[in-house]
C-alpha positions in Angstrom: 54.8 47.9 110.8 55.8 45.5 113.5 54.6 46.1 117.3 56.6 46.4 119.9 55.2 44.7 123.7 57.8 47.2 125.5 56.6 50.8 123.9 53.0 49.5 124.9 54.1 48.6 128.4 56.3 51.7 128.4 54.3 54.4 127.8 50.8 53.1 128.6 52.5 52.7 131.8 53.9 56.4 132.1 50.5 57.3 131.6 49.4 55.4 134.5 51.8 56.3 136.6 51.6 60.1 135.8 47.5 59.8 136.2 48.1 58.4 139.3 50.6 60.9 141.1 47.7 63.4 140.1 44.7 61.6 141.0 44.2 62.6 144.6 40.9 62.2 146.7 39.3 65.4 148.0 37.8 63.9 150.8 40.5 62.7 152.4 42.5 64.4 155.2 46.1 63.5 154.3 47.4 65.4 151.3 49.6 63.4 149.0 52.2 65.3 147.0 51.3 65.1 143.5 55.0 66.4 142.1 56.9 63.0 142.9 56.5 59.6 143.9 55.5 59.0 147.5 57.3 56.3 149.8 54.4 55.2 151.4 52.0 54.9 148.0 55.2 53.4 146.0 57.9 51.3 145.6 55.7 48.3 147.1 56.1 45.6 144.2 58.4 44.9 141.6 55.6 46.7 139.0 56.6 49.8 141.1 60.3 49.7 140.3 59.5 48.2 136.8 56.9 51.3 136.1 59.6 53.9 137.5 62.5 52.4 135.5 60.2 52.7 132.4 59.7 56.6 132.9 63.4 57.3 132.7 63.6 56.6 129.2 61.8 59.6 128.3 64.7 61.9 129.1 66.7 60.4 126.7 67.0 62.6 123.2 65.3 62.7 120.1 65.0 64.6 117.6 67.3 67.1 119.3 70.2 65.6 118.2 69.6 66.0 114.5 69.9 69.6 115.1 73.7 69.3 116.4 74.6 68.4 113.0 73.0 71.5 112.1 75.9 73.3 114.1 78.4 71.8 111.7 79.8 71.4 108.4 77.6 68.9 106.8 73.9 70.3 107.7 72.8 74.1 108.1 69.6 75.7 110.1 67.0 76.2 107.8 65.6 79.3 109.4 67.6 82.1 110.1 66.0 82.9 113.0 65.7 80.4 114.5 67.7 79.8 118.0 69.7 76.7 117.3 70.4 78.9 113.9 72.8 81.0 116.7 74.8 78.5 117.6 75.9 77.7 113.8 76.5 81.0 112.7 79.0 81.4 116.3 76.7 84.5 117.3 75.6 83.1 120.5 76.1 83.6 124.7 75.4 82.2 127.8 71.9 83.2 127.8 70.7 81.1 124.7 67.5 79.2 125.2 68.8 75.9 123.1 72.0 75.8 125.6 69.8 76.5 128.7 67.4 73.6 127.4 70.1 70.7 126.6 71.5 71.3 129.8 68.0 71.3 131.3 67.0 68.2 129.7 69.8 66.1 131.0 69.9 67.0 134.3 66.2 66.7 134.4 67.2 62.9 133.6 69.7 62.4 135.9 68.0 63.8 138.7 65.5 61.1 138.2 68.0 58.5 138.1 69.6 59.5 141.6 65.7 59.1 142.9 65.0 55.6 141.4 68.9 54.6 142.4 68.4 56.0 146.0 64.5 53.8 146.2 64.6 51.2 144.1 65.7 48.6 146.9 63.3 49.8 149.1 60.8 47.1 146.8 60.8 43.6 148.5 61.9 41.3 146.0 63.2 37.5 145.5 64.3 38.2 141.9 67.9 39.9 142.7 68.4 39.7 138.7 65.4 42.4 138.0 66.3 44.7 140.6 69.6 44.2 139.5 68.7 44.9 135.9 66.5 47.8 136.5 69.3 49.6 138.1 71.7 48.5 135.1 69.4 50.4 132.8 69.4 53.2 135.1 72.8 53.8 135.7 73.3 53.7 131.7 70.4 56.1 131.1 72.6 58.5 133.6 75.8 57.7 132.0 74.6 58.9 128.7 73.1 62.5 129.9 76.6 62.5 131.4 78.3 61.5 128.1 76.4 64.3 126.2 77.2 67.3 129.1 81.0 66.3 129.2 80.8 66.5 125.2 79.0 70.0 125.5 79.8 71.9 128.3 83.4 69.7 129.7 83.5 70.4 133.6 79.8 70.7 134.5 78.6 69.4 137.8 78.6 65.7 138.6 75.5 65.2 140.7 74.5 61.6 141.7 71.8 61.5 144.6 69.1 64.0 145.2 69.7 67.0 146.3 68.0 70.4 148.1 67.6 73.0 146.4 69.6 74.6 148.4 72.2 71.8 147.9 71.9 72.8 144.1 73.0 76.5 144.6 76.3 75.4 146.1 77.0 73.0 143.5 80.7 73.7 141.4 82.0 72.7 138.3 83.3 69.0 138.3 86.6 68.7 136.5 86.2 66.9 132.7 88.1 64.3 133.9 86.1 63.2 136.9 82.9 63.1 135.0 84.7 60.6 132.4 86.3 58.7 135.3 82.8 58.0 137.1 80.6 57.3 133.1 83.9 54.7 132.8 82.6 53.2 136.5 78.8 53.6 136.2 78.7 51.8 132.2 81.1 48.9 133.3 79.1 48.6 136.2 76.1 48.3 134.9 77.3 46.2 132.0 77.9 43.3 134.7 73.9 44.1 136.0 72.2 43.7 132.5 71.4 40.9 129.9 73.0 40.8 126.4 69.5 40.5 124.8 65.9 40.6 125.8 62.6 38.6 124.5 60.5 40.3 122.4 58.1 42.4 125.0 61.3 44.3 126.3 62.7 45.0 123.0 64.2 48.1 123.4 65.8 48.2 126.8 69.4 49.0 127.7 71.2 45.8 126.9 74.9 44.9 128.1 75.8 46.1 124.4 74.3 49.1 124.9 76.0 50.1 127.8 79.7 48.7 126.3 79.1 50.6 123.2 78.3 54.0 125.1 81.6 53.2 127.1 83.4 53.0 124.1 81.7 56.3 122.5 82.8 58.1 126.2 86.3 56.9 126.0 86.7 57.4 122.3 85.5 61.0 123.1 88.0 61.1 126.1 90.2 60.6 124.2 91.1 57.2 125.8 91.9 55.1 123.0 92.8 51.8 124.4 89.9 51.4 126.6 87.8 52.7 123.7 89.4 49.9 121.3 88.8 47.5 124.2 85.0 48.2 124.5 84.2 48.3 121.0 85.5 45.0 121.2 84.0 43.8 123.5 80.8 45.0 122.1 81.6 43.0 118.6 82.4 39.7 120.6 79.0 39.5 122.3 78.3 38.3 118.5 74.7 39.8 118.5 75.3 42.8 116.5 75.5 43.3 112.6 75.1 45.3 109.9 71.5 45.8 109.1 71.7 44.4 105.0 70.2 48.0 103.7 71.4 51.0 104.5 68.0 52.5 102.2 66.6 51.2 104.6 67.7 51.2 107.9 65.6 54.0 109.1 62.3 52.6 108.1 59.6 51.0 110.3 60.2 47.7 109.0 63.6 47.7 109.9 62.7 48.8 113.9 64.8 46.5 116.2 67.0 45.4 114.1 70.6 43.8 114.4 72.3 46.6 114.1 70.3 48.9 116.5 72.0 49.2 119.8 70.5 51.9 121.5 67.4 54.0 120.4 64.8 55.8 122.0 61.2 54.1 121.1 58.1 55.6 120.4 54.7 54.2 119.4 52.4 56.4 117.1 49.4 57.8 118.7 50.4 57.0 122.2 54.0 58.6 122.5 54.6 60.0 118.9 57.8 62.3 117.7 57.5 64.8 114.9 60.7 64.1 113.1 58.7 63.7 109.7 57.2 67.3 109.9 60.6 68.5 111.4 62.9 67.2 108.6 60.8 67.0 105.7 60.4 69.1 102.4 57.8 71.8 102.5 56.1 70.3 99.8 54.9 67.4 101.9 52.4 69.1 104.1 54.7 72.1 105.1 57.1 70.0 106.2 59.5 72.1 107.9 62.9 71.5 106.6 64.5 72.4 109.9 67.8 70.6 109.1 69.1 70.6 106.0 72.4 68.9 103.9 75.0 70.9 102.7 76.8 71.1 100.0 80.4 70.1 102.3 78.6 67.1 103.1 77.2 65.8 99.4 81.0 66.6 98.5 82.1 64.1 100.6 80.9 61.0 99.3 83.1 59.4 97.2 82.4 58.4 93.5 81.5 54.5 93.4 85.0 53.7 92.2 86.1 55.1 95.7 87.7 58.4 95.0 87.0 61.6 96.3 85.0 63.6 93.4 87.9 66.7 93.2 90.1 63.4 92.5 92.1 63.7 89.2 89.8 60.3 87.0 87.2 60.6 89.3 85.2 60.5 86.6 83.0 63.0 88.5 80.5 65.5 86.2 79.8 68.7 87.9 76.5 68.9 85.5 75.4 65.4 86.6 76.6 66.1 90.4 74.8 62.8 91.8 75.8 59.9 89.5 78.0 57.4 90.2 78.2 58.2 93.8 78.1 56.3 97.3 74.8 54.7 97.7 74.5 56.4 100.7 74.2 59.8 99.5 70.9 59.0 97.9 69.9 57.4 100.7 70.6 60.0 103.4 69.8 63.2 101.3 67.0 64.1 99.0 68.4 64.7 95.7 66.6 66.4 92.4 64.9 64.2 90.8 63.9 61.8 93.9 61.1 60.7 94.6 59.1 61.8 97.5 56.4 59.8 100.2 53.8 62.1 98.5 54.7 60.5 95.2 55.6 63.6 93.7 59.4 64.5 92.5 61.3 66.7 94.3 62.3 70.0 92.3 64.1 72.2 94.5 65.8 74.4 91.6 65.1 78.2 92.3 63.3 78.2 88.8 61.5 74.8 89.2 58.3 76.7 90.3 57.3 74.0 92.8 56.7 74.4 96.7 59.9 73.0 97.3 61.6 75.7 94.9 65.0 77.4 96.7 63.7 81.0 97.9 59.7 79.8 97.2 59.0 80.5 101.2 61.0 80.8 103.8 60.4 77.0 105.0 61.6 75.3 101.8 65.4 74.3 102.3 67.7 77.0 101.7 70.4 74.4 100.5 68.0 72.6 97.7 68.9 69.4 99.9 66.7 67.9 102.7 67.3 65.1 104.8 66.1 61.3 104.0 66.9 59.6 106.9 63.2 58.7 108.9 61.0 60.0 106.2 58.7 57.2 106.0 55.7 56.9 103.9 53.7 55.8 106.4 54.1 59.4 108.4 52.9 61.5 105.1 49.5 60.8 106.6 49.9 62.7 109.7 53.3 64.5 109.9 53.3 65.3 113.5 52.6 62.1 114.5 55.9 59.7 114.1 56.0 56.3 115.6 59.3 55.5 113.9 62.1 54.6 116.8 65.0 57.2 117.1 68.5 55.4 116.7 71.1 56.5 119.3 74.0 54.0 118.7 74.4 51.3 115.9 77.0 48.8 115.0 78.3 50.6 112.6 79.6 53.3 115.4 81.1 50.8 117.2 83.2 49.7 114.1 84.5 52.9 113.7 85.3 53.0 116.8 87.3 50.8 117.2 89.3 51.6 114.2 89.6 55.1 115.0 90.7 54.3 118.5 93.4 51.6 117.3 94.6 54.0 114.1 95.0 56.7 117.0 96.8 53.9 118.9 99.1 53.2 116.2 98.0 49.7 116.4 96.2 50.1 112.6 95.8 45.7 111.7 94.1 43.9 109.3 90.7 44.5 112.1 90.6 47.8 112.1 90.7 47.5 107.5 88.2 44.5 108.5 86.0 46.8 110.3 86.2 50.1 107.9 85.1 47.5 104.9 82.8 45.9 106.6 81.1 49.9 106.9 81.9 50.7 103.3 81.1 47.3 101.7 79.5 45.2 104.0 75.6 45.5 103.0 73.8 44.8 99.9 73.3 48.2 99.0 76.5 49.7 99.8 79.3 48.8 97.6 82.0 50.9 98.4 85.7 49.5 97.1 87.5 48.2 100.3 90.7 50.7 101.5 94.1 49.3 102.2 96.0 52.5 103.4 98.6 51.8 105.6 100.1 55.2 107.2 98.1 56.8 110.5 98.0 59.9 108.5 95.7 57.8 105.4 93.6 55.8 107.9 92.6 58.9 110.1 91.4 60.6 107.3 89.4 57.4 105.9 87.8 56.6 109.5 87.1 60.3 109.3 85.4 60.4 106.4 83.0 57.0 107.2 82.0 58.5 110.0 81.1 61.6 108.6 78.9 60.2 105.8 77.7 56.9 107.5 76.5 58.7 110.8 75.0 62.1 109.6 72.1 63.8 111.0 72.8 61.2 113.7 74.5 63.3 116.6 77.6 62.6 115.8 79.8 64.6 113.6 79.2 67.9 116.4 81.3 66.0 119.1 83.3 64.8 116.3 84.6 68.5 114.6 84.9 69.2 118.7 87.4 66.7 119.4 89.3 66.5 116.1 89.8 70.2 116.5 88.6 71.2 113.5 85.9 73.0 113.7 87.7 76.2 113.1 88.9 75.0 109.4 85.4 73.3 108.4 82.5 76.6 110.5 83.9 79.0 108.6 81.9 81.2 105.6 79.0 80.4 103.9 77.2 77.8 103.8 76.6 76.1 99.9 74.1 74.3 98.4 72.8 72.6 95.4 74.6 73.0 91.9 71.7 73.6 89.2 72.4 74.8 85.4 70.5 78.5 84.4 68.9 78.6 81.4 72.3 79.5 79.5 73.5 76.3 80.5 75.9 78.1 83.2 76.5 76.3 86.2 75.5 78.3 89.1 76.2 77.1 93.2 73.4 78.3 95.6 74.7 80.3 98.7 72.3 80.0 101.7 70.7 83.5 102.7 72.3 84.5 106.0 74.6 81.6 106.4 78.0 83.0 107.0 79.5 81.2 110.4 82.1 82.3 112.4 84.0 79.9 114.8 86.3 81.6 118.0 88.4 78.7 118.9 89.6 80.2 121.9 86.1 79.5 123.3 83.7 77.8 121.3 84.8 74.0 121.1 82.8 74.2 124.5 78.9 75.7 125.1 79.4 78.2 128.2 77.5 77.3 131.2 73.8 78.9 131.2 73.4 82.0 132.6 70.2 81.1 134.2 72.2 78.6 136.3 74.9 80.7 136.7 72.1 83.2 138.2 70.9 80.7 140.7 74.5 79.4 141.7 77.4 81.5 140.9 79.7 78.8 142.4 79.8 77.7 138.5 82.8 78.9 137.0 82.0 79.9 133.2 84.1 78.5 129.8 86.8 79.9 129.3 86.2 83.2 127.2 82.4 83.5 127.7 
């Protein structure tokens, strides 16, 4: 497992700073605020701006954003009852608790930004470049919060200084289009203010790519292809970025910092730790809770090695032998029967297999007889809640299906946008998917589709993706499936999850409404349409 100078410096730090803003002598007459950084105890030295800059990192998501694909076609909510659970099934309202705490968690980011923007100059300093820098990484940590509310909630407020609190209960809904105007300004801005790479004790700080590849996600999601197509390549012209050679892979410790990693939050084990091991894994790995789990629409969709879709007349596919001769990447984003398992045991989820990871054994064990693959590490088995492994927020492989999504939409479908679908389906040692050479709009949309659904799950994406496809209402609809197992007569039988029936009101759910809570505080914000 390789160390990383920045997550030391990064989070030791936070912990200094946070000690500090507590620590407070008793014996002396001035108080000292202990909620916020004071003027006259901070912003002194260019440790100051460098230790504030650091802190805004923890805002950004984690393993939050694995439960988005949960509220889509190609993963499901474990539990019933749980809240996110709500949201997927399309029996949810304004007062949900995972709405109220998305929103929460980004403005609780951006508010932080505004306060290091508004400060950060008050440090004397020679070296223009930092401070320069520091604010680049700022102003793309705010762009993405914004990014992520636009995609969620479309005309929610645009705030960017500090405000009162009575500032906050006057605040109205800013229109969609304003908030993708200003992330356009703030990501090419800060795109100018920050280095294309960093040495190795700042690995993992907003780079120029970074914020170019976030510009293109925004305008790809705004629907502004050309700008989008323009980013992304800008993004593959810096010439830093690859493919990482294996997908299996890819989501491991040793493969931290890598090429092909953009953008990721970083965590160091023991110090600042995730829990995405016991949040994703089998039960049968010390209760692992299997929070988010595949679906059956998902393992459908990955083509048979010989590149056709399985219901494909000489697909060659066996329903009895569902997982053969299949896209790598199936096996190495899902956990199939059969696989093994960081334990070292197999993993049995048949309803009749008897093990802990048996369909229907407890509540916990995945409902769908699939679980996710992606960040279970050995090395994690150990202590489950205590994750060290970085989580990725936006590879090269995006961008490259970025920009051929935004050029197919374009109608300006070349021989770079095939270059840069192959080069997703083929272009690693482990992933040997036969190149396309479709040629309508109508063939390519569905292939760039497609990639991105099966190269970026349980990544974030594919929610934003059903949203602004519009087709949500064709693919959260009915039950949710699962594994296909043979009984003991040989029949085939398809699992149904428990509970799993989802419903999806167009007319008002390609957006979350606006909390109530804030709506409480501040009913200058206008609701959704239809909540």
């Amino acid at each position: 497992m390789k160390t990383n100078t920045f997550k030391h410096i990064l989070y030791s730090g936070i912990a200094a700073l946070t000690f500090g803003l507590a620590s407070c002598d008793s014996g002396l007459l001035e108080t000292v605020p202990n909620d916020r950084l004071s003027v006259d105890l901070f912003w002194k030295t260019e440790a100051d701006a460098k230790l504030a800059v650091n802190s805004l990192y923890t805002d950004l998501d984690s393993t939050n954003l694995i439960s988005w694909d949960g509220m889509t076609d190609i993963a499901h909510i474990n539990q019933s009852f749980n809240i996110d659970a709500y949201i997927e099934l399309g029996s949810y309202d304004a007062t949900s608790s995972k709405i109220y705490g998305e929103w929460r968690r980004a403005y609780r980011g951006i508010r932080a930004v505004n306060y290091f923007l508004e400060n950060v100059d008050k440090v004397p300093s020679t070296n223009a470049a930092l401070i320069n820098q520091f604010k680049g990484e700022a102003k793309v940590l705010r762009a993405y919060q914004y990014i992520k509310l636009a995609g969620l909630f479309g005309p929610a407020p645009l705030v960017t200084s500090s405000i009162t609190i009575e500032e906050g209960r006057a605040l109205t809904n800013t229109p969609v289009e304003e908030i993708w105007n200003f992330v356009e300004k703030e990501l090419t801005e800060a795109a100018g203010l920050l280095p294309v790479s960093y040495g190795a004790a700042d690995k993992g700080r907003v780079t120029k790519g970074a914020a170019l590849g976030l510009l293109a996600r925004a305008d790809l999601y705004a629907g502004r292809y050309q700008k989008a197509a323009d980013a992304a390549d800008q993004v593959i012209k810096l010439g830093v970025y690859g493919l990482y050679d294996s997908y299996e892979k890819l989501f491991s410790y040793a493969a931290e910092n890598n090429k092909e990693v953009i953008f990721d939050k970083q965590y160091l084990k023991d110090v600042y730790s995730n829990n995405v091991f016991s949040y994703l894994a089998p039960y049968s790995q010390k209760n692992g809770g299997s929070a988010v789990v595949p679906t059956k629409a998902l393992v459908d969709m990955y083509e048979t090695l010989g590149g056709k879709k399985i219901a494909d007349a000489g697909s060659g596919h066996d329903p009895a032998k569902p997982y053969a001769n299949r896209d790598s990447r199936l096996k190495f984003s899902v956990y199939l029967e059969g696989d093994a398992l960081p334990s070292g045991i197999t993993f049995q989820p048949k309803p009749t297999s008897g093990t802990a990871d048996a369909i229907g054994s407890t509540y916990i064990a995945s409902t769908t007889g699939f679980n996710i693959k992606k960040y279970m590490n050995t090395e994690d088995f150990a202590n489950p809640g205590n994750s060290g492994i970085n989580i990725i927020l936006l590879r090269y492989a995006e961008i490259l299906l970025t920009y051929a999504e935004a050029k197919i939409e374009l109608g300006q479908a070349d021989a770079s946008v095939l270059a840069a679908i192959n080069l997703v389906r083929n272009g690693r040692s482990d992933v040997k998917q036969p190149a396309v050479a479709a040629t309508t709009q109508a063939a390519l949309r569905s292939i760039v589709r497609q990639e991105r659904a099966v190269e970026l799950a349980f990544e974030g994406q594919r929610l934003f993706d059903i949203r602004r496809w519009k087709i949500a209402e064709n693919v959260m609809t009915g039950p949710v499936f699962g594994i296909t197992y043979s009984d003991n007569t040989g029949k085939l039988i398809t699992v149904q999850a428990v509970a799993s029936t989802r419903a999806f009101d167009a007319s008002r759910h390609y957006l979350w409404p606006i909390p109530q809570k804030e709506r409480d505080l501040n009913p200058n914000l206008k609701q959704n349409p239809n909540w």
